[in-house]
Phi, psi and omega in degrees: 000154185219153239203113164227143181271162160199168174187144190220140160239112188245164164213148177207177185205137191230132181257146187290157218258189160293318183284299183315325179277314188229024174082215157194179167256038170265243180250019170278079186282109165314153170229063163307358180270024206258155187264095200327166187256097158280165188195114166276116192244150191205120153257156131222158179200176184229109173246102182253125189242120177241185189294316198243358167246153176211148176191131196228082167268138188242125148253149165256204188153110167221125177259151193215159175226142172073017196309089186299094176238144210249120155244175183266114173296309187194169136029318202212003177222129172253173182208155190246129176240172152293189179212115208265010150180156177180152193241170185204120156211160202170173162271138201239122168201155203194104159234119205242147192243108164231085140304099194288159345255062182231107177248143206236126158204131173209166207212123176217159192205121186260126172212165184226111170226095175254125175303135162217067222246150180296353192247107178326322195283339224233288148018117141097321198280165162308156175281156155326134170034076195175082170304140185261017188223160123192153165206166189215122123275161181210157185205135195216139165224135177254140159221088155094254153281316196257145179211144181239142202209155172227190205166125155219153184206113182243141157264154175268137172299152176222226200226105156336322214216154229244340175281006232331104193213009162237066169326119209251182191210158198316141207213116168265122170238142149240177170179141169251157190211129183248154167225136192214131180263130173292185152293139203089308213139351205253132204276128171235144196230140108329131187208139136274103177249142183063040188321336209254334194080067195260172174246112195207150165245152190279174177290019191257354210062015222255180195264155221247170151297115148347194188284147160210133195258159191208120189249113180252171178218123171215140162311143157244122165263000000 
């Protein structure tokens, strides 16, 4: 087993993207008037590795001026503004289990992502769409031909709007799968996502797909 410290430090300028500057023609209004993005950055973490556990903690801390973030204009369009400052910091943790035939992983992130921006209204609050929660796991058992995988993903309710004053709220997907290698070689899998029929919206608020099935034919390589 092996035991490492790591740690990174930055300072970057993010120039506003194509998609950010001129939209699309869905619910994405371009903002040509957006501003390059700066930013001061720092991690450190301790990551220890064995033949069959790996586990990683991280806090981060990123300051930003001009900070590019997407609100919801109405109903049915976001637009991307500045933000004239605001930091995101937090915990990281990120470990994965492989007993054959059995694999394990999961990914969590603890964050404080606050506007510190000159605007009184604004001052002290969360950024828009940026959960103070998030986590994902998978858990997958092989026997032979066949392997079965399961997936959950949770969010923390957050925020629309830079006032928080449109509140979006907390969102559990699980979704599963079976795959089985055929004859030839040929992979044929079953797949279900939002398994509960959850009702849910992405972070922009706009609503997520429902329950769903997915049938594939694949070379297995």
């Amino acid at each position: 087993p092996t035991l490492a410290f790591k740690a990174n430090v930055g300072r970057s300028e993010r120039a506003p993207s194509f998609f950010e500057l001129f939209g699309d023609r869905g619910g994405v209004i371009g903002n040509t008037g957006l501003k390059p993005e700066r930013a001061i950055t720092w991690d450190a973490g301790w990551r220890y590795d064995m033949p069959a556990v790996s586990a990683e903690a991280v806090y981060f801390d990123h300051r930003y001026d001009d900070l590019i973030q997407f609100f919801q204009t109405s109903q049915a369009t976001s637009r991307p503004h500045n933000i004239g400052k605001a930091r995101v910091r937090g915990l990281e943790f990120t470990t994965m289990v492989a007993i054959d035939p059995i694999a394990v992983s999961a990914n969590y992130t603890l964050q404080d992502a606050t506007d510190r921006s000159d605007i009184p209204s604004q001052r002290g609050n969360a950024l828009p769409n940026r959960p103070r929660h998030e986590l994902s796991t998978r858990a997958s058992i092989r026997l032979g031909a066949v392997t079965a995988r399961y997936d959950y993903t949770f969010e923390s309710g957050n925020f629309l709007d830079p006032a928080n004053r449109r509140p979006l709220k907390a969102r559990h997907l699980h979704g599963a799968s079976l795959e089985v290698v055929v004859a030839r070689r040929i992979r044929f899998a079953i797949e279900t996502r939002n398994i509960t029929n959850a009702q849910v919206n992405d972070v922009w608020g706009y609503p997520l797909p429902g329950r769903a099935w997915f049938i594939s034919l694949r070379n297995a390589s």
